[in-house]
C-alpha positions as CSV (number, residue, x, y, z in Angstrom):
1,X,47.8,20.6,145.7
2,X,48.2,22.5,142.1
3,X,46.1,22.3,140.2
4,X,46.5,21.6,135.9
5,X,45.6,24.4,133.5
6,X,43.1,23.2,130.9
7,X,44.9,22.8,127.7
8,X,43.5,24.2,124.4
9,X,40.7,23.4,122.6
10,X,42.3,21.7,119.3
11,X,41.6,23.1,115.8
12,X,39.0,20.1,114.4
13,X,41.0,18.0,111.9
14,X,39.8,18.5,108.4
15,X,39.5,15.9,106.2
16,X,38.9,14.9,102.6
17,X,35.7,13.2,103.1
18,X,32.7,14.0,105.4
19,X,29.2,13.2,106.0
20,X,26.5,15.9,105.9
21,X,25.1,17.1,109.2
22,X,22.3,19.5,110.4
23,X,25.2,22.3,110.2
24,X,26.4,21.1,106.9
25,X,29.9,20.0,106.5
26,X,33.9,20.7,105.4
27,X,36.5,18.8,103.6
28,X,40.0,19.9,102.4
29,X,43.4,19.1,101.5
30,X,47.2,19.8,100.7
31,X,47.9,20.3,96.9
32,X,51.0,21.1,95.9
33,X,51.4,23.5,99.2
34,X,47.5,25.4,98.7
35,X,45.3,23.6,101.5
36,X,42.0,23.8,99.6
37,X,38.9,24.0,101.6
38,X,35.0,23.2,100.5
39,X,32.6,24.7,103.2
40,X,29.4,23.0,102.8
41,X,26.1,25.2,104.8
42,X,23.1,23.8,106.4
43,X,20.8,22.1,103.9
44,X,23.1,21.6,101.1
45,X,22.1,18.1,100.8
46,X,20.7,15.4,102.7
47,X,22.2,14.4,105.9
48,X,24.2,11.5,105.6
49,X,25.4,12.6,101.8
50,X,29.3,12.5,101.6
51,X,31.2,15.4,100.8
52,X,34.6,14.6,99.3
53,X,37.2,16.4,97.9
54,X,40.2,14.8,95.6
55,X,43.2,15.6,93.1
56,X,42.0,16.8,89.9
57,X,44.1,16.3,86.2
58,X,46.0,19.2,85.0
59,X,44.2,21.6,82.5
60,X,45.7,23.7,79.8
61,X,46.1,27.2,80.4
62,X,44.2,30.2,79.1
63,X,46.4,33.1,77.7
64,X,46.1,35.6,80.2
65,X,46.8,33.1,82.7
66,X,50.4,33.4,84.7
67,X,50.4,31.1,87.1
68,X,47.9,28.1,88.0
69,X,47.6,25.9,91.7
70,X,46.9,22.1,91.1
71,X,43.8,21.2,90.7
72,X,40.5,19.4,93.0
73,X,37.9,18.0,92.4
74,X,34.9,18.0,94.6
75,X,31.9,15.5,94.8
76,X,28.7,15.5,96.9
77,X,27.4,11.8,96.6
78,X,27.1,10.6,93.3
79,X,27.2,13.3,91.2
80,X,24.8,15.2,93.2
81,X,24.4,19.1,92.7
82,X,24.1,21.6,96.2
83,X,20.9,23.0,96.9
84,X,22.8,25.9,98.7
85,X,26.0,27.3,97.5
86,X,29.2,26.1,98.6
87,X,32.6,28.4,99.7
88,X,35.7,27.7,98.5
89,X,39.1,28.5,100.5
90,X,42.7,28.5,98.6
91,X,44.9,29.2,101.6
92,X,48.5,29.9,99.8
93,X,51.1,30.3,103.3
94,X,52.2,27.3,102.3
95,X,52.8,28.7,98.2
96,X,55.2,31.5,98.2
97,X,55.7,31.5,94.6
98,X,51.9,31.3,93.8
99,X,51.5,34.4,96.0
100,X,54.3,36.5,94.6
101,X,52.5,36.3,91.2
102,X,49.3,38.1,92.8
103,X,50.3,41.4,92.9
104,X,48.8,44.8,90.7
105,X,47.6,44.3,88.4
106,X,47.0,40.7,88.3
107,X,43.4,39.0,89.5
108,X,42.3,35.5,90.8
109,X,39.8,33.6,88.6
110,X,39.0,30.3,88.8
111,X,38.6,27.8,86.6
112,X,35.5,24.9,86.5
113,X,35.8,21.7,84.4
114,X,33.2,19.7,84.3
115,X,33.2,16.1,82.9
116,X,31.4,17.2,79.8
117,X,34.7,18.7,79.2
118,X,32.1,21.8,79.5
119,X,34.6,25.2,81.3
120,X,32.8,28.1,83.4
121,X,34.5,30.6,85.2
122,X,34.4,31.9,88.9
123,X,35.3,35.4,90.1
124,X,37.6,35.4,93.5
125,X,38.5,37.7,96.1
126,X,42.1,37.9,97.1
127,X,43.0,38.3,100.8
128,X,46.8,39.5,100.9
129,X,47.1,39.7,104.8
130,X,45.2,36.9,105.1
131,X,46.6,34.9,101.7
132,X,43.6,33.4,101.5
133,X,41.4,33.2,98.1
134,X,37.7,33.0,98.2
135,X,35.1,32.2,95.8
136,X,31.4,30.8,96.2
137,X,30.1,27.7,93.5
138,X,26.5,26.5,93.0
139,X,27.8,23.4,90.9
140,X,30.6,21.4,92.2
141,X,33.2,20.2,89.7
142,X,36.5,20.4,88.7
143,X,38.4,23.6,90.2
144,X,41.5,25.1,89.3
145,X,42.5,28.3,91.3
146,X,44.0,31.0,88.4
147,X,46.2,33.9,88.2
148,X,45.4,35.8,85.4
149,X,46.6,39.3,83.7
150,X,43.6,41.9,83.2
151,X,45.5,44.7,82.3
152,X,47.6,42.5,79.6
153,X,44.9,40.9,78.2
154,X,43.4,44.2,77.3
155,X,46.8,45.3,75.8
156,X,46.9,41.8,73.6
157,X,42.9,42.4,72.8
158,X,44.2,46.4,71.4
159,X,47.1,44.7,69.5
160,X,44.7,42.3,67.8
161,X,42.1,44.7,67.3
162,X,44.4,46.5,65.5
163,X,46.6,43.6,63.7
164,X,42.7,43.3,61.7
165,X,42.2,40.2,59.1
166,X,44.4,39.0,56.2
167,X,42.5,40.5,53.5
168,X,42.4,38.4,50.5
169,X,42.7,41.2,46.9
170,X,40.0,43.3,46.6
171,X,37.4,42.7,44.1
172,X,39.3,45.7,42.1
173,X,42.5,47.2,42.3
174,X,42.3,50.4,41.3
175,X,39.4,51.3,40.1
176,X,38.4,54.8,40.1
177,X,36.2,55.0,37.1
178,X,33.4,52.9,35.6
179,X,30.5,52.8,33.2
180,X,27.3,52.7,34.5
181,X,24.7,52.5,31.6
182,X,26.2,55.3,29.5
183,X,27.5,57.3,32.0
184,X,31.3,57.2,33.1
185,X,31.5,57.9,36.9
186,X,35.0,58.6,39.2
187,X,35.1,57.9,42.6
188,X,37.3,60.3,44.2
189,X,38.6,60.3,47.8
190,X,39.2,63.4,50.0
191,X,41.7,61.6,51.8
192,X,43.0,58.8,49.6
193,X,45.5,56.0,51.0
194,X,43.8,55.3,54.5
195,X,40.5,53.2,52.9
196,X,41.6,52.4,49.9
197,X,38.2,52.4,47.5
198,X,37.2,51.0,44.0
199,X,34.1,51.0,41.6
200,X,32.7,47.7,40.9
201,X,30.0,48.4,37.9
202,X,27.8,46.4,35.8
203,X,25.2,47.8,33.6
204,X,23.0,49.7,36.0
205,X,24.3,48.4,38.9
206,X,27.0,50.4,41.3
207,X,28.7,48.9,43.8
208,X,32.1,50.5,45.6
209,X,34.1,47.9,47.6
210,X,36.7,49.3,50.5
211,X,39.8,47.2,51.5
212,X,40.8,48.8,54.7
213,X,44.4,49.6,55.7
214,X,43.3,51.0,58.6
215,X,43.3,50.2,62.9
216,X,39.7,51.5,63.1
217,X,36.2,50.3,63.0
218,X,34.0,52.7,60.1
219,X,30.5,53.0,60.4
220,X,29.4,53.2,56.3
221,X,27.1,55.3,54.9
222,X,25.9,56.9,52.1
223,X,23.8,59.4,50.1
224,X,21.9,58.1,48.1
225,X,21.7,55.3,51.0
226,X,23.0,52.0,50.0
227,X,23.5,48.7,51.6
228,X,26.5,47.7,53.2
229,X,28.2,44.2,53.6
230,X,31.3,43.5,55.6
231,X,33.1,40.6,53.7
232,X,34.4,37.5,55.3
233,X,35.2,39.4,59.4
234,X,37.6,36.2,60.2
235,X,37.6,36.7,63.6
236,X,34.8,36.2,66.5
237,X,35.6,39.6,67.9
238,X,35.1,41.0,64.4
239,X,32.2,39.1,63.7
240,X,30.5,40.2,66.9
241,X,31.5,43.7,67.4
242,X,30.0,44.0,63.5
243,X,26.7,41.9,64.6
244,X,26.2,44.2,67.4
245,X,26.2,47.4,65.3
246,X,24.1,45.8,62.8
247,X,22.0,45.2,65.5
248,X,21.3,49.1,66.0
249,X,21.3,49.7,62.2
250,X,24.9,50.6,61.9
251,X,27.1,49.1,59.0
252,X,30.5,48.7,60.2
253,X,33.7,48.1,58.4
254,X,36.3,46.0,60.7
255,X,40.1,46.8,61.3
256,X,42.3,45.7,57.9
257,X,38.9,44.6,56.9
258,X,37.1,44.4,53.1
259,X,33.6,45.5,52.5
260,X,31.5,46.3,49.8
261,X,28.7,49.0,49.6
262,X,25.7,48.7,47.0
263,X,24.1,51.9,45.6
264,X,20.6,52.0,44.1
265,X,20.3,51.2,40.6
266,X,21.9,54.0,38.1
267,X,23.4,55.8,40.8
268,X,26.0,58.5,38.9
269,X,26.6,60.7,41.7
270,X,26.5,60.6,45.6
271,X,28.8,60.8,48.6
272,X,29.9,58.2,50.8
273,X,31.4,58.2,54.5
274,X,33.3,56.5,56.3
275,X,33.4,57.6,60.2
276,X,35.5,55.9,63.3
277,X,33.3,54.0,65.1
278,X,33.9,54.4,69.2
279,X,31.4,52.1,69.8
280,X,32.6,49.3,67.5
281,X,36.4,49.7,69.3
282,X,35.1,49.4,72.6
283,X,33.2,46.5,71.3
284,X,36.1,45.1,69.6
285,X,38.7,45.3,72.2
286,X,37.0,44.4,74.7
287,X,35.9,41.0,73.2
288,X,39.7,40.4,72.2
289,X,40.7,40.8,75.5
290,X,37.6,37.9,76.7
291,X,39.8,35.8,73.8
292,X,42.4,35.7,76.5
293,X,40.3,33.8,78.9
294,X,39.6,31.5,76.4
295,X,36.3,33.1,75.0
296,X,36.0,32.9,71.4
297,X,34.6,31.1,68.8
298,X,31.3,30.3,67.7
299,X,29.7,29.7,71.1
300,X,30.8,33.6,72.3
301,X,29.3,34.7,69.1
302,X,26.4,32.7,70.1
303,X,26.0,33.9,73.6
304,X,26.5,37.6,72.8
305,X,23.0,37.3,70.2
306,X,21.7,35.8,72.7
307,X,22.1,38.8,75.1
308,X,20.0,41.4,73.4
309,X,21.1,43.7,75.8
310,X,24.1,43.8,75.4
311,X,23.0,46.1,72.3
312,X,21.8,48.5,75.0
313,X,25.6,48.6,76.1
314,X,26.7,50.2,72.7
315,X,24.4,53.2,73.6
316,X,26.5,53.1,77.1
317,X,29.7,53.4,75.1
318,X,28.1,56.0,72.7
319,X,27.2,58.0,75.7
320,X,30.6,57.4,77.0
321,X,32.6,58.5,74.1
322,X,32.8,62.3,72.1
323,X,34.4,62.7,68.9
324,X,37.1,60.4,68.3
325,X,40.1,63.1,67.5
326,X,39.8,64.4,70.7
327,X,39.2,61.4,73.0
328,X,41.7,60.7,76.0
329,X,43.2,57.6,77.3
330,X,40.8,57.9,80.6
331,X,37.9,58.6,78.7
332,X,38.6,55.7,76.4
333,X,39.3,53.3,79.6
334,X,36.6,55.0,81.6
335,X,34.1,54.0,78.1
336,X,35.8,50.1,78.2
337,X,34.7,50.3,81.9
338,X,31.0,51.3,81.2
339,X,31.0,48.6,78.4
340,X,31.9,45.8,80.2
341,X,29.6,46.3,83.5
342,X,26.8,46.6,81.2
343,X,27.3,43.4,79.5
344,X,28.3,41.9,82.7
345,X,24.6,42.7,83.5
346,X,23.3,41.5,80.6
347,X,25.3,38.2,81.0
348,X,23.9,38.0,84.5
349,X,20.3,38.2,83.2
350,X,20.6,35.7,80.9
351,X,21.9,33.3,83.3
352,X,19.3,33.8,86.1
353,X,16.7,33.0,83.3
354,X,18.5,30.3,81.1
355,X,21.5,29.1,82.7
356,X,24.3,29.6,80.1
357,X,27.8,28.4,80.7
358,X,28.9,30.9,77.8
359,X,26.8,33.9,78.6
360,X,28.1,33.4,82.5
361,X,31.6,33.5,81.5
362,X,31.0,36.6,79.8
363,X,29.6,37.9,82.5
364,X,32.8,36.9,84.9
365,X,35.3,38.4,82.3
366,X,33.7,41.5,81.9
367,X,33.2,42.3,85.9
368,X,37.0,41.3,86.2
369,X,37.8,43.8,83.4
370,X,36.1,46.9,85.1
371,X,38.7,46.7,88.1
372,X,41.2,47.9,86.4
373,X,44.0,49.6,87.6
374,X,46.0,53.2,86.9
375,X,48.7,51.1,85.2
376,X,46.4,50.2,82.7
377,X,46.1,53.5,81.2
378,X,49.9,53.6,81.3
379,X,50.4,50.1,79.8
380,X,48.3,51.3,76.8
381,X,50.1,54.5,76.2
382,X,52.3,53.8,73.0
383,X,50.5,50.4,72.0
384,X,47.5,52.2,70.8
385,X,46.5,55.0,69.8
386,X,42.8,54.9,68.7
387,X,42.0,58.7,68.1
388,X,44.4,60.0,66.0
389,X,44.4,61.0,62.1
390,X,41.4,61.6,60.2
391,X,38.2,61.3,62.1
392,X,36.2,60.7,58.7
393,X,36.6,60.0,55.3
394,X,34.8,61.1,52.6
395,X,34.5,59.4,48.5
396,X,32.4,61.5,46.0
397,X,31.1,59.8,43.1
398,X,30.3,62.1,40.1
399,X,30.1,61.7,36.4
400,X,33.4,62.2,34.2
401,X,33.5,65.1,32.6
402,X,34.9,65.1,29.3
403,X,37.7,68.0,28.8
404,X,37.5,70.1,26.1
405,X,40.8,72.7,25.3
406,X,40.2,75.6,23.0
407,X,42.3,76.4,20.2
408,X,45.4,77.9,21.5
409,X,44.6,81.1,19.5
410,X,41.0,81.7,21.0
411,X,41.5,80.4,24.5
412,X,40.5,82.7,26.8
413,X,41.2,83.2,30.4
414,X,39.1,81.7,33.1
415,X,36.4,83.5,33.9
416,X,35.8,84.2,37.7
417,X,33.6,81.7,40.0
418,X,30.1,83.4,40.1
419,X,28.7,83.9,43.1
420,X,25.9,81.6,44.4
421,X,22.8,82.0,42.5
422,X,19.7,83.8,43.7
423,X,17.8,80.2,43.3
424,X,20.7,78.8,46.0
425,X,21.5,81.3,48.2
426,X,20.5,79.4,51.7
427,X,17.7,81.0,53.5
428,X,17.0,78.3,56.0
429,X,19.4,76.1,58.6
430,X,17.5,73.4,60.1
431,X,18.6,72.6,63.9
432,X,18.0,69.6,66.1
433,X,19.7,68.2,68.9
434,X,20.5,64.8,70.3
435,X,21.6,62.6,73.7
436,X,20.5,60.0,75.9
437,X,17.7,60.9,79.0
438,X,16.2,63.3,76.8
439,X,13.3,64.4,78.6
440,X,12.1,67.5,76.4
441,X,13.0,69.1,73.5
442,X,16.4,70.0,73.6
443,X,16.5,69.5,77.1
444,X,18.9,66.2,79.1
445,X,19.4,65.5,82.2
446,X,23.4,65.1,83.2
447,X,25.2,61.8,83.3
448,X,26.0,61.0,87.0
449,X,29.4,63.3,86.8
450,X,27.6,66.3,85.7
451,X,28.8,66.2,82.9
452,X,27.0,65.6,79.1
453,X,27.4,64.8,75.6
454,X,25.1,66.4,73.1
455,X,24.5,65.9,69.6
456,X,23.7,69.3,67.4
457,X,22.2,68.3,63.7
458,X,21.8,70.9,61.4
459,X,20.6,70.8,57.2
460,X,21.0,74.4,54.9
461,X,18.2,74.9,52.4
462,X,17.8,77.0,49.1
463,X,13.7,77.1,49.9
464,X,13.0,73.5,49.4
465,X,16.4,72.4,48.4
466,X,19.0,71.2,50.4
467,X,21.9,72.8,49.7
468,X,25.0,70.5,50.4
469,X,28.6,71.7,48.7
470,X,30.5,74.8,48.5
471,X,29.7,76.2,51.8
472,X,30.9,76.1,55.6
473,X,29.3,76.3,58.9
474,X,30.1,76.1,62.1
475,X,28.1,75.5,65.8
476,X,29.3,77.5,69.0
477,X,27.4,76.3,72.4
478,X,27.7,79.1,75.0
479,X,26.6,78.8,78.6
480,X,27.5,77.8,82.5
481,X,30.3,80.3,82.0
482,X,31.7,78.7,78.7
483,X,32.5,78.3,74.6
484,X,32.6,75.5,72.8
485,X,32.6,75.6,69.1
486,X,33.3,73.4,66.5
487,X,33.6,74.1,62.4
488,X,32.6,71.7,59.5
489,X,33.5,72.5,55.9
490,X,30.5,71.4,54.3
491,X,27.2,73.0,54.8
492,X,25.8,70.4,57.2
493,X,26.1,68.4,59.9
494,X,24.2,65.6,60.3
495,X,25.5,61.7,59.5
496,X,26.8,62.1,61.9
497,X,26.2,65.2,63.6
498,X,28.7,67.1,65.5
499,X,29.5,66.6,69.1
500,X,30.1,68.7,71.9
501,X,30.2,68.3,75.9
502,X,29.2,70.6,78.4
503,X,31.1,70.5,81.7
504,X,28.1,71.1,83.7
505,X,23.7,71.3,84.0
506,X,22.8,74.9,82.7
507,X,21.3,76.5,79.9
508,X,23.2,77.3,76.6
509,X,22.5,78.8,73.5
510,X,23.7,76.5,70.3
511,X,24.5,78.7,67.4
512,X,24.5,77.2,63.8
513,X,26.5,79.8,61.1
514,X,26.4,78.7,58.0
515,X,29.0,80.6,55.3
516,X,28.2,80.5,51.6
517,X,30.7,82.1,49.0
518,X,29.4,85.4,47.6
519,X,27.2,85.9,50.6
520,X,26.0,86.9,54.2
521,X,26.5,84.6,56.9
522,X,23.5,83.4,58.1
523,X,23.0,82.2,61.6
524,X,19.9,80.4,63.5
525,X,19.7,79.2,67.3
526,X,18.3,76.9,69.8
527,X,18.0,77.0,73.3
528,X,19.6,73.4,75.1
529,X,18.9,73.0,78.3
530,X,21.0,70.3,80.9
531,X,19.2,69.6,84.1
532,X,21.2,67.9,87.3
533,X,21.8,64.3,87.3
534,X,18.8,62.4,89.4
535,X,16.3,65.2,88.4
């Protein structure tokens, strides 16, 4: 007599709604072809508590959103919260179109609605063999599975970077001359047309307002120092990148941005400079591309001052940028990259210790931005070009001089410059030297590449007097096999400095030579050393 094989054990039916056990429990459901599971661990909530998951209403789509699957909604009693977190399963076999839209460079997110009308979001992982999507939520609500554009949200958050505000007229048009007190003063720029700049004077007072033409970010400064104030940044991105920078003492002038820098009281001569801020258009692209996920406004601004670190992160994106002119596309991506993992950690901190929605989702956004792919760099090539032109801009205010012609009888011809007086012939350079894990004088330890960015500073002096103008000088750094050098065409380097970047730890000898007209060179060293990363 034969004997019937056993037949197989049957898949357990999942259904919408379920009671909590000792091994926790799952629901799920069809919507709109995506079976949506909820897979509730042991101790997630009393046993006995339903679990239920149901149809949730349509929500409106972020920008660098390209597709969306309907959304659920999932409950655990009435209104309960888990006390362990809960998996979440988007299984799309059954969405073929949904699917074709996940491919490079495109990411999962999704979406959670509460009924506060309050919006967080998750990060995902993407199974292609598998087509499965995965995410793990502490809060149940309302979830919408996402598929969202990384690498296009970045190029949107360049294109509005560099679109900057719609300036309203600048306090002047074109002034380049004013009385202050008695004295007439001219402002004069050394590259006019980019920044356009104006005196605004009243009795003693001296004031020089900018009205940008310009993609970039400036940090402003000044000799005499004066204060700077942005005027009306009409954007959140502008607004915080600026906030941030204030932060670390830096007074920044935003994209096609106006701003207005006071001088001390009877001010009739000085210098002023304008200098492309990498930090600033890290900063500021990388909070326009968080615009496209919906992240703007005045809660962003008010999560970001809330994340004091995230000030930290502008000294990661100084670290991770060199002089603008001669920045690449990798190390401009590879900068964005540092950027955004530090203020994902930042974000991350603030949540653990105050539970922010806002400071969360800044946190998601930022970890999806550093995956981003080789097609990124492409995408960007063309659309932006952030290190080009003129890496800083220079005004000099001076009094007028009146001109004076000689009768045409008696003029004479013009006698020959002199050569630099005995009381200002330079006789002294000043060096110093500057980057992050600084654990001597002059001596750094590598970034984890091997590779570092250092700072050189140097001042020329007449005895005590710091001579300035109608010199140039120039720093060479010479060691592990190499040359670097760099030339300035002022006497001095040191708002901001000039930067170089060794390819390797060693030892090398920075030489400062500084040229003055009618006289010898004169040269003075220091000794920079560059230990091994982890030493």
């Amino acid at each position: 007599m034969s004997q019937a094989s056993p037949s197989p054990t049957a898949e357990p039916e999942i259904s919408a709604r379920a009671r909590i056990a000792a091994d926790g429990a799952t629901v799920g459901g069809e919507f709109g072809g995506v079976v949506v599971t909820a897979k509730a661990p042991a101790g997630v909530a009393a046993s006995g508590t339903e679990l239920a998951i149901t149809p949730a209403s349509k929500r409106l789509p972020l920008p660098a959103q390209v597709a969306a699957a309907p959304g659920v909604e999932i409950r655990l009693g009435d209104g309960l919260q888990p006390r362990q977190p809960i998996k979440l399963e988007f299984d799309l076999a059954g969405a073929p179109d949904l699917v074709a839209q996940l491919s490079e460079p495109r990411r999962p997110l999704i979406a959670v609605d509460d009924a506060n009308g309050e919006s967080d979001l998750l990060l995902a992982s993407w199974d292609p063999d598998a087509q499965v999507v995965t995410a793990t939520t502490p809060h149940l609500s309302k979830f919408t599975l996402l598929v969202t554009d990384p690498a296009s949200a970045l190029r949107e958050g360049i294109a509005r970077v560099i679109a900057g505000n719609d300036s309203a007229e600048p306090e002047c048009a074109s002034g380049d001359s004013a009385m202050v007190g008695e004295t007439e003063v001219t402002l004069t720029p050394a590259q006019p047309g980019i920044v356009p700049a104006c005196i605004n004077a009243s009795s003693d007072a001296v004031a020089i307002s900018f009205d940008s033409e310009s993609e970039h970010y400036y940090s402003v400064t000044s000799e005499p120092e004066g204060s700077f104030t942005p005027l009306r940044p009409d954007s959140s991105t502008d607004l915080i990148a600026v906030a941030i920078q204030g932060a670390r003492g830096n007074a920044t002038l935003p994209p096609k941005g106006m701003g207005r820098l006071d001088l001390p009281a009877s001010t009739v001569s000085g210098a002023i400079y304008l200098t492309i801020d990498p930090v600033a258009l890290q900063f500021g692209t990388l909070l326009a591309a968080m615009g496209m996920y919906g992240l703007d406004g005045s809660a962003t601004f008010d999560a970001f001052q809330d994340l004091s670190a995230s000030y930290d992160c502008a000294g990661t994106a100084i670290d991770s940028a060199s002089e603008p002119d001669k920045e690449s596309l990798d190390e401009f991506v590879g900068g964005l990259g540092d950027v955004a993992s530090c203020v994902a950690a930042a974000a991350g901190k603030v949540v653990d210790a105050e539970g922010k929605v806002a400071a969360h989702k800044i946190g998601v956004v930022a970890s999806l931005l550093t995956t981003l792919p080789d097609q990124l760099k492409a995408s960007l090539t063309g659309v932006f070009s952030p290190f080009t032109g003129i890496r800083r801009l220079v005004y000099t205010l001076e009094p007028k001089v009146a001109e004076q012609a000689a009768p045409e009888s008696t003029r004479a011809e013009p006698a020959a410059e002199p050569d630099a007086s005995p009381s200002r012939v330079i006789d002294r350079i000043d060096i110093d030297t500057w980057g992050y894990d600084r654990v001597g004088e002059h001596t750094y330890i590598a970034a984890n590449n091997n590779t570092k960015k250092i700072v050189i500073y140097w001042k020329s002096f007449a005895g005590d007097e710091q001579i300035r103008g109608e010199c140039t000088s120039s720093v060479t750094l010479v060691g592990a096999g190499r040359t670097l050098e760099e030339h300035e065409s002022r006497c001095d380097s040191y708002n901001p400095g000039t930067t170089l970047r060794v390819k390797a730890p060693g030892t090398y000898t920075a030489t400062v030579t500084v040229r003055q007209e009618g006289q010898s060179a004169l040269s003075r060293q220091v000794i920079v050393t560059v230990l091994p990363f982890g030493s």
